[in-house]
LOKEMI-595044 format. One record per residue (C-alpha): residue in three letters; x, y, z. Coordinates in Angstrom, 3 decimals, decimal comma. Layout:
% residues N
REC lumkol       c1       c2       c3
REC    ALA        X        Y        Z
...
% end
This chain:
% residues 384
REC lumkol       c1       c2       c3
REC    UNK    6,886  -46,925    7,572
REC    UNK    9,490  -46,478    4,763
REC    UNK    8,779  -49,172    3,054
REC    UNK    5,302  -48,310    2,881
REC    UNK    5,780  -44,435    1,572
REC    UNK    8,148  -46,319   -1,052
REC    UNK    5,561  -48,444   -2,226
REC    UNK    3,144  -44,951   -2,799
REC    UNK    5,829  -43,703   -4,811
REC    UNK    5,917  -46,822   -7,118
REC    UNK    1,979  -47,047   -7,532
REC    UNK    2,376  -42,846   -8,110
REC    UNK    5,165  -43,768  -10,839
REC    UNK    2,292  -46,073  -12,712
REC    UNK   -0,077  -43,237  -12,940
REC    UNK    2,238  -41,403  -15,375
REC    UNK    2,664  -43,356  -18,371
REC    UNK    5,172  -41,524  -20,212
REC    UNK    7,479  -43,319  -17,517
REC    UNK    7,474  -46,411  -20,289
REC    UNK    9,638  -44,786  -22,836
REC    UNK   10,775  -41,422  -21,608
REC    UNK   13,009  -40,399  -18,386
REC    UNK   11,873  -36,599  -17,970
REC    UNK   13,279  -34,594  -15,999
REC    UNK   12,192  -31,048  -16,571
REC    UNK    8,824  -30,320  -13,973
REC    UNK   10,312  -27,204  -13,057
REC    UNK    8,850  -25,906  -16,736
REC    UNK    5,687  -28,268  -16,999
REC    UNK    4,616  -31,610  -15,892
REC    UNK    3,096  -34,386  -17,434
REC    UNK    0,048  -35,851  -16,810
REC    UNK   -1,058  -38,673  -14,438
REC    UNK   -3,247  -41,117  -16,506
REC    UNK   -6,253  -39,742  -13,011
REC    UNK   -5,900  -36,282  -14,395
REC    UNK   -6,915  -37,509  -17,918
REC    UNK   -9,470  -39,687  -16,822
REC    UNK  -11,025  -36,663  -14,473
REC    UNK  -10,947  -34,043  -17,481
REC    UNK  -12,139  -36,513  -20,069
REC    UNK  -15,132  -37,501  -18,142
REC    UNK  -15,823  -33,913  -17,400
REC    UNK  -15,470  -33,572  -21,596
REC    UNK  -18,285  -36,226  -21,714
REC    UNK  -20,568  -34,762  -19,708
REC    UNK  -20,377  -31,270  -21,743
REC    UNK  -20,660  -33,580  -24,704
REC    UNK  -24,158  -35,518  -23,640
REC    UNK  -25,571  -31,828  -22,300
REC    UNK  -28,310  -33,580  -20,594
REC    UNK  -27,284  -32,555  -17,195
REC    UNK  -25,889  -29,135  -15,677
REC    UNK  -22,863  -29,675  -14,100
REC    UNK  -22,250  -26,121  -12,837
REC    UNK  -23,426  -26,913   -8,797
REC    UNK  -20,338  -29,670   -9,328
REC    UNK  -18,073  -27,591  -10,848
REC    UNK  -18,786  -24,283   -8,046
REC    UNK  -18,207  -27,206   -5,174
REC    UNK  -14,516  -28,065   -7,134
REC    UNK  -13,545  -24,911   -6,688
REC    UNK  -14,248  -24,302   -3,200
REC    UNK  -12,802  -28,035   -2,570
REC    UNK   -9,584  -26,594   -4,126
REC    UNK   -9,579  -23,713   -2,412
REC    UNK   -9,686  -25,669    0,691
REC    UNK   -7,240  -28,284   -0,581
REC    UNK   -4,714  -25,586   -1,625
REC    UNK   -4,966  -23,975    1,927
REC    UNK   -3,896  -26,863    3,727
REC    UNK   -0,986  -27,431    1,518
REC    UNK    0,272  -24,269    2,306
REC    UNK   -0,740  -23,939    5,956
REC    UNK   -3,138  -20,996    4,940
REC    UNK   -6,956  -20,486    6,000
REC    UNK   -9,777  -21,295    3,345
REC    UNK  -10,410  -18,101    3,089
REC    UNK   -7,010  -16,491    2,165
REC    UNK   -6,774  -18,582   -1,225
REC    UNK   -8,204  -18,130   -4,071
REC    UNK   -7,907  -20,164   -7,489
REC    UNK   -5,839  -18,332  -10,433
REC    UNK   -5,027  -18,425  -13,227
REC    UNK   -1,466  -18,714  -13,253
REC    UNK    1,902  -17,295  -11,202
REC    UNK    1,179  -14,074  -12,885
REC    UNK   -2,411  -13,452  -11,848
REC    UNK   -1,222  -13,185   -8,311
REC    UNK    2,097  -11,226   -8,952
REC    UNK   -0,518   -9,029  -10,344
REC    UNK   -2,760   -7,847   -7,831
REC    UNK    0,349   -7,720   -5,394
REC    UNK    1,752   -4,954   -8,115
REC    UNK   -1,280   -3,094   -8,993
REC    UNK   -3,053   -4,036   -5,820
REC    UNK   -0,666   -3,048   -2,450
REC    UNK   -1,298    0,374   -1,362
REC    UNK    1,585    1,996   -2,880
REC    UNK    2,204    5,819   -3,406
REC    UNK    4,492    7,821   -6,069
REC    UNK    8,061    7,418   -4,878
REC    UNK    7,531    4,146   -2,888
REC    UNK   10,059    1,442   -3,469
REC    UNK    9,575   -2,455   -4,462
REC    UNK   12,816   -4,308   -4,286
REC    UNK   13,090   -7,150   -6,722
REC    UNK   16,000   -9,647   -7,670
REC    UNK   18,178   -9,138  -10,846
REC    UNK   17,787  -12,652  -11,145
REC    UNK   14,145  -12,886  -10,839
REC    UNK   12,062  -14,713  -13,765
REC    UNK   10,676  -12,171  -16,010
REC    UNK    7,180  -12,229  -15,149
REC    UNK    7,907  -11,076  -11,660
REC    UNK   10,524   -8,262  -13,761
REC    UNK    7,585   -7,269  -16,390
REC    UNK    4,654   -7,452  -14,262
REC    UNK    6,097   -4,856  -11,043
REC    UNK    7,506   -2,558  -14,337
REC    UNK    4,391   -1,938  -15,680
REC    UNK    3,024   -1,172  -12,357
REC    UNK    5,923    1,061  -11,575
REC    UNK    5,023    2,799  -15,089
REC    UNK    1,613    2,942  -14,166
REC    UNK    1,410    3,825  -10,536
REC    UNK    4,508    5,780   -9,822
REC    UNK    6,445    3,999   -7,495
REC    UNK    9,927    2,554   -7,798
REC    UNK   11,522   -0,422   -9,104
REC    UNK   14,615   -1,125   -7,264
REC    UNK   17,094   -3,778   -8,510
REC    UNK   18,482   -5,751   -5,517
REC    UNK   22,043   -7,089   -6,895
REC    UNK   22,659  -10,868   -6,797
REC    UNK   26,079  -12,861   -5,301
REC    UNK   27,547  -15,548   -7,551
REC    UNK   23,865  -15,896   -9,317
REC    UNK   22,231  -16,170   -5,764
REC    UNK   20,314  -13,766   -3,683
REC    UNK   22,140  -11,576   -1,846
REC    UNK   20,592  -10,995    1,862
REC    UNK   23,326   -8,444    2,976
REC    UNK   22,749   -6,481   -0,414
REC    UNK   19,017   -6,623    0,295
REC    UNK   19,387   -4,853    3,849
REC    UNK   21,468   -2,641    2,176
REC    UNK   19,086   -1,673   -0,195
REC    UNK   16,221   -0,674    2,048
REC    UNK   14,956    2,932    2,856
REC    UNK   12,624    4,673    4,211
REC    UNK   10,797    4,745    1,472
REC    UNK   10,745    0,989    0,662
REC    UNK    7,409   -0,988    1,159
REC    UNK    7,647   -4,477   -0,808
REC    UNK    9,823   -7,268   -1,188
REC    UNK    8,866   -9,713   -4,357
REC    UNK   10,902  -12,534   -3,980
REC    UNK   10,890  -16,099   -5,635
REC    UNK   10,513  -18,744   -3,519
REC    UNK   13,027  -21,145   -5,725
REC    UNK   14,881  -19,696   -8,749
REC    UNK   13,804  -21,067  -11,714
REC    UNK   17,242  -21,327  -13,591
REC    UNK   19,221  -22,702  -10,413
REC    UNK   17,266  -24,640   -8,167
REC    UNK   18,496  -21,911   -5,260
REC    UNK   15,925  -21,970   -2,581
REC    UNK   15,898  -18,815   -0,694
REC    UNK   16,350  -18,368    3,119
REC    UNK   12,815  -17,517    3,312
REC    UNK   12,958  -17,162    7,623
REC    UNK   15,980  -14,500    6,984
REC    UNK   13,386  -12,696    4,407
REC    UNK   10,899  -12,613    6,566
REC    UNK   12,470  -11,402    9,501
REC    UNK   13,816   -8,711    7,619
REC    UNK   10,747   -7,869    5,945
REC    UNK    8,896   -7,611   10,114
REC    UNK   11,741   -5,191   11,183
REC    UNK   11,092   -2,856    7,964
REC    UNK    7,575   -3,222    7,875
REC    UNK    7,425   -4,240    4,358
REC    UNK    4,957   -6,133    2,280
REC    UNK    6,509   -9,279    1,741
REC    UNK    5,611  -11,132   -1,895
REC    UNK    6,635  -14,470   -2,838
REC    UNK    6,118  -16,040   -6,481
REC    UNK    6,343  -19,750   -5,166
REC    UNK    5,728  -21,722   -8,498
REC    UNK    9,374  -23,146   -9,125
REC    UNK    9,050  -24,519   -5,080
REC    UNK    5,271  -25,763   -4,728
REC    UNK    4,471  -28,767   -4,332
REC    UNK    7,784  -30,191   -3,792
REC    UNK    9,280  -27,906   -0,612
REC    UNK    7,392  -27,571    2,232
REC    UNK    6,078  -23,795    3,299
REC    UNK    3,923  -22,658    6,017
REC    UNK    2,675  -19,103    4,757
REC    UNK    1,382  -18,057    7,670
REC    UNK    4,308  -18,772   10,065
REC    UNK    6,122  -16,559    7,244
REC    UNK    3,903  -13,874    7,474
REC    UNK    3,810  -13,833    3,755
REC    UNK    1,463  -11,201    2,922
REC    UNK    0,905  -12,466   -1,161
REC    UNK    2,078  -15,822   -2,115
REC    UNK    1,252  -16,888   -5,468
REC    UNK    1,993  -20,038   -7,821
REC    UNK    0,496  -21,603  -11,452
REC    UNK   -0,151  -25,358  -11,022
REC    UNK    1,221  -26,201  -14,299
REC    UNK    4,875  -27,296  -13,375
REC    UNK    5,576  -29,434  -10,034
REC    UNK    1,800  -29,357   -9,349
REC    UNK    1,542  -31,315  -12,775
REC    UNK   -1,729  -29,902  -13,664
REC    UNK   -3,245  -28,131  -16,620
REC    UNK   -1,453  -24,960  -17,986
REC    UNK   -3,586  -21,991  -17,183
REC    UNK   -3,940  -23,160  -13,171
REC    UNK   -2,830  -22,016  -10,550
REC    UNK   -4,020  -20,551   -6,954
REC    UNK   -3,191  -17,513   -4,684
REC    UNK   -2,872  -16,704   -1,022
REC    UNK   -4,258  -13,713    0,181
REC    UNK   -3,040  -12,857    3,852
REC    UNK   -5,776  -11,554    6,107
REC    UNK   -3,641   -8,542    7,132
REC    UNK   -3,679   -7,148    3,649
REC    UNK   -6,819   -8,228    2,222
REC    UNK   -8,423   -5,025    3,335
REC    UNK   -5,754   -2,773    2,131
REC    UNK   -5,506   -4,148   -1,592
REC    UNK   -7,255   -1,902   -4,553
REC    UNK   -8,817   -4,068   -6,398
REC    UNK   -7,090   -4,559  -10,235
REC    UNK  -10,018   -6,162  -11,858
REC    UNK  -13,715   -7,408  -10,375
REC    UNK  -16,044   -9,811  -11,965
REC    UNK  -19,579  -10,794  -10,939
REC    UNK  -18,604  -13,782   -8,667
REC    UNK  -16,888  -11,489   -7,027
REC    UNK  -20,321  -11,210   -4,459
REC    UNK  -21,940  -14,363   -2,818
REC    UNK  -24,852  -15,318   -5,098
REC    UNK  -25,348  -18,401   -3,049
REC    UNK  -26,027  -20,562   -6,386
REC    UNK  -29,426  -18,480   -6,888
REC    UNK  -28,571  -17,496  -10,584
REC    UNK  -32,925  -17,098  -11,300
REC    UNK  -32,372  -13,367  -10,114
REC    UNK  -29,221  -11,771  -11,620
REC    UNK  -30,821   -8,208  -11,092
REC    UNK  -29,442   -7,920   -7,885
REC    UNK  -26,995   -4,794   -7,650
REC    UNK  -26,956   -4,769   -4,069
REC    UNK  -24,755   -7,742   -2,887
REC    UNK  -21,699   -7,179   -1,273
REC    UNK  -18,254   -8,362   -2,052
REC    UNK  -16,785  -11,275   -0,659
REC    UNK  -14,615  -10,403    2,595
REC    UNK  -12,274  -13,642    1,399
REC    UNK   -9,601  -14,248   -1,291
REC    UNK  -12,345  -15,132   -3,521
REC    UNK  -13,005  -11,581   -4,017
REC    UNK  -10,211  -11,302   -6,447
REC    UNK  -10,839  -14,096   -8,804
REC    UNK  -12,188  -13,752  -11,895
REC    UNK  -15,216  -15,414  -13,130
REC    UNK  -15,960  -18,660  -14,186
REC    UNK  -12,783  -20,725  -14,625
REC    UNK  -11,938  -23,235  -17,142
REC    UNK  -13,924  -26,539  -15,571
REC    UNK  -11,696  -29,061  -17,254
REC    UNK   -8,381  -27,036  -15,400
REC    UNK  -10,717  -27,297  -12,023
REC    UNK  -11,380  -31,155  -12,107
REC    UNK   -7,370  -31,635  -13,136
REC    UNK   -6,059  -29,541  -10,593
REC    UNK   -8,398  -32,118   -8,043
REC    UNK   -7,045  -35,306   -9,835
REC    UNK   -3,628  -33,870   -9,236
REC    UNK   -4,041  -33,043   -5,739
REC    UNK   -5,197  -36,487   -5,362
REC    UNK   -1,603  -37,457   -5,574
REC    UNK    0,393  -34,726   -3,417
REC    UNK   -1,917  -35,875   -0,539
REC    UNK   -1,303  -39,285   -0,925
REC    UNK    2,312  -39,091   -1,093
REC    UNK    3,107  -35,951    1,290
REC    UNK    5,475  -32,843    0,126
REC    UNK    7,607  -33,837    3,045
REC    UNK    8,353  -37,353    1,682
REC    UNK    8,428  -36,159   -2,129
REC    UNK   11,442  -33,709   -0,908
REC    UNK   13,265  -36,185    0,272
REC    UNK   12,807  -38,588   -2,824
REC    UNK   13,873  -35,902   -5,007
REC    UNK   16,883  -35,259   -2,832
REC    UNK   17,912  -38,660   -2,506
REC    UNK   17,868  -38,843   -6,402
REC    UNK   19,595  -36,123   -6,558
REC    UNK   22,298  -36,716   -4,684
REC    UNK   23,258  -39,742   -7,160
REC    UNK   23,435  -37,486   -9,782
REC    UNK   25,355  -35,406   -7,734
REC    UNK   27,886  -37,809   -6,347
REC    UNK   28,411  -38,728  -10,248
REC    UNK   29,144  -35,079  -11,480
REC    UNK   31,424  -33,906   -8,450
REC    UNK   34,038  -36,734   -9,615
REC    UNK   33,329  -36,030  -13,356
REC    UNK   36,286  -33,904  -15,184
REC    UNK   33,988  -32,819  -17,925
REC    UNK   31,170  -31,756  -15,681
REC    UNK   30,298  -28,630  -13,112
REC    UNK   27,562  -28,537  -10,524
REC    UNK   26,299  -24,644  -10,932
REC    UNK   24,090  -25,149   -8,453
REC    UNK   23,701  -24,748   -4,723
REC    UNK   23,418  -27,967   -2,325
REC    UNK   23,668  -26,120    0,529
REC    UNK   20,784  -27,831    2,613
REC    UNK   18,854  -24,557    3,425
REC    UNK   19,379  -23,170   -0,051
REC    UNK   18,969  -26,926   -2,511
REC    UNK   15,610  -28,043   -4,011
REC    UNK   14,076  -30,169   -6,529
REC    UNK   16,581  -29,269   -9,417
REC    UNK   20,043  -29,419  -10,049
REC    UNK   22,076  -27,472  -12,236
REC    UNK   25,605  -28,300  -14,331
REC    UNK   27,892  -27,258  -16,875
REC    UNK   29,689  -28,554  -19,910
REC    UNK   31,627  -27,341  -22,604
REC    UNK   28,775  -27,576  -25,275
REC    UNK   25,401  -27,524  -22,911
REC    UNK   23,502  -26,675  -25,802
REC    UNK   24,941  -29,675  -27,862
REC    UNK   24,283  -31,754  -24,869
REC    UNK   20,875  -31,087  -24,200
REC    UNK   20,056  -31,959  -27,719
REC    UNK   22,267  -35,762  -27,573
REC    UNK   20,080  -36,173  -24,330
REC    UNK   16,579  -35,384  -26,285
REC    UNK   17,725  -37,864  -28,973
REC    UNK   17,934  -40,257  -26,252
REC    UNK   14,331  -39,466  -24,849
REC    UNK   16,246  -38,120  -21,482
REC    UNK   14,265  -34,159  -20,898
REC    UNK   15,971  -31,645  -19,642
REC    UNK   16,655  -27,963  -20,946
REC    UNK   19,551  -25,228  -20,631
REC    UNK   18,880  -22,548  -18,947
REC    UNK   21,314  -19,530  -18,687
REC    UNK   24,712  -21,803  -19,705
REC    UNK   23,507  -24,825  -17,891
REC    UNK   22,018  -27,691  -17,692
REC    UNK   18,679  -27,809  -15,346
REC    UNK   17,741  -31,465  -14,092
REC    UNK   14,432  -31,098  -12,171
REC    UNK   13,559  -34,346  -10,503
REC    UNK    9,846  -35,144   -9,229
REC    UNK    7,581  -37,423   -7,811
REC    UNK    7,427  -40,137  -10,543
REC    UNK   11,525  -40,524  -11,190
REC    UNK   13,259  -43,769   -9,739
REC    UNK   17,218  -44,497   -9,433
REC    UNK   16,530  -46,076  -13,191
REC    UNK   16,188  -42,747  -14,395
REC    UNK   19,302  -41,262  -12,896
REC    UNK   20,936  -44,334  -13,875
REC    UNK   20,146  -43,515  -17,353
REC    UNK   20,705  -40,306  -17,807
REC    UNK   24,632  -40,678  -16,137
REC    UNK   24,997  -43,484  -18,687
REC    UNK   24,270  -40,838  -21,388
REC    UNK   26,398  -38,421  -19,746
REC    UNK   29,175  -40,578  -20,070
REC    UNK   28,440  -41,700  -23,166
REC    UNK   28,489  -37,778  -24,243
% end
């Protein structure tokens, strides 16, 4: 059985061909392309280009495939998920979208990426309720600081699922457990964690999860999806509305119809027409999380992790900023050095990608990295 999964993860190493000349290692900002993504947009691209066929009846069935697709992956119902158009679309309708009055509180992270800081302060601005900054430990979440900081008057928690400068994975169980005994609206940005940690929405009783496609999903920027949980459907104003909004059931000869009602499902809150190259990119990518299982690309990422990590704990000249705690580790791996800036510019020069990100180095393994590539990037460190 192990043998076989390691022989998907070889043939998934082919599809990517910058794996010829390049070791990257930096998914948790974007991800390249698999030579099937290509392939799926470009032919896409040729049938725009002939224009002797309408391919809209296709590209309405993508959607609703991805929809579907996305669901699973997630352990969410068809219904919940809608397609985005990045991590920000969803954060969006959570802030401008929850049934919030003046003076209610949302508890955020002072260690949150910004578009979960921005998008909740404008809403705050706009609506009149409350941002409240939830201190951070030692750069990770603080859970007892979090209980602390609840009130009476508090009514969201919008959480990352993985920080994006540290790899920390948070105890999502202890989050939502806390976030049943308050009866708050629990929010989870989960871009920095999909497609490479396993998550069962519903089990969390996540009420908005919400993640662009573009980094560990390794699809097209300006992609992404968004769960919806029944519960709080109903309760959510609606931010924006476009006319796909309503069930037209493909009959597009009769657009002066006023009188249809709004979709019941997460497809209410989409917006429009989407970009059909993203649509058939996001399926070619798919294609390949299926195949190989989020469960099994964990533990490849971990296992190549832990190399690096067994090299830098007996290095003098390098720190491990980073957790490896098992409950709290993920996909990336964080160190220091005494010129990271210097560093991550000797390991572009040597076609190894990574990036610095708040005084560190951030390795984010994936899918299509082998032991050669962890091999060759602690030869480099050495070489340093």
């Amino acid at each position: 059985m192990q043998e076989e999964i390691e022989k998907k993860f070889i043939s998934a190493r082919k599809l990517f061909p910058h794996t010829k000349g390049v070791v990257y290692l930096n998914s948790a900002s974007y991800g390249p392309f698999a030579n099937t993504l290509v392939d799926a947009v470009n032919q896409n691209m040729k049938i725009r280009m002939e224009a002797d066929t309408d391919d809209s009846p296709a590209a309405f069935q993508v959607r609703r495939d991805l929809r579907k697709r996305y669901a699973k992956l997630i352990g969410a119902k068809q219904t919940d998920v809608g397609i985005g158009l990045n991590t920000t679309m969803g954060l969006n309708i959570a802030a401008f979208g929850l049934p919030l009055k003046k003076n209610d509180e949302v508890l955020i992270s002072d260690i949150e990426f910004p578009a979960m800081v921005y998008t909740f302060k404008a809403a705050a601005q706009e609506r009149g309720f409350k941002l409240k900054i939830v201190k951070s430990k030692n750069l990770r979440f603080d859970i007892d600081a979090l209980e602390m900081a609840i009130t009476k008057r508090t009514k969201v928690l919008a959480i990352s699922f993985v920080q994006f400068f540290n790899g920390y994975k948070n105890d999502m169980q202890a989050l939502s457990k806390i976030c049943q005994k308050h009866n708050l609206y629990f929010v989870v940005d989960g871009i920095q964690g999909m497609g490479v940690e396993p998550i069962n929405v519903r089990k969390l009783k996540i009420d908005i999860f919400t993640s662009g496609c573009q980094k560990w999903m390794l699809s097209p920027q300006g992609c992404g999806f968004f769960y919806l949980s029944e519960k709080v459907r109903p309760s959510l104003h609606i931010p924006f509305m476009s006319w796909l909004g309503v069930d037209w059931q493909m009959q597009f000869g009769d657009l002066f119809q006023y009188d249809r009602p709004f979709f019941e499902s997460a497809v209410k809150f989409e917006l429009g027409y989407y970009a059909v190259l993203n649509l058939y990119g996001m399926a070619a990518a798919l294609d390949i999380f299926e195949n190989l299982k989020i469960r099994n690309i964990q533990k490849h990422n971990y296992e190549l992790l832990d190399i690096l990590a067994d090299y830098l704990k007996k290095s003098n000249r390098y720190k491990i900023t980073s957790s490896l705690e098992k409950k709290h580790r993920s996909s990336m791996i964080t160190f220091s050095s005494d010129n990271v800036t210097l560093l991550r510019e000797y390991l572009f020069q040597k076609k190894i990608i990574v990036v610095e990100r708040e005084g560190s180095i951030r390795v984010s393994v994936h899918l299509f990295n082998n032991k050669s590539d962890i091999q060759k990037l602690i030869k480099a460190l050495e070489q340093f």
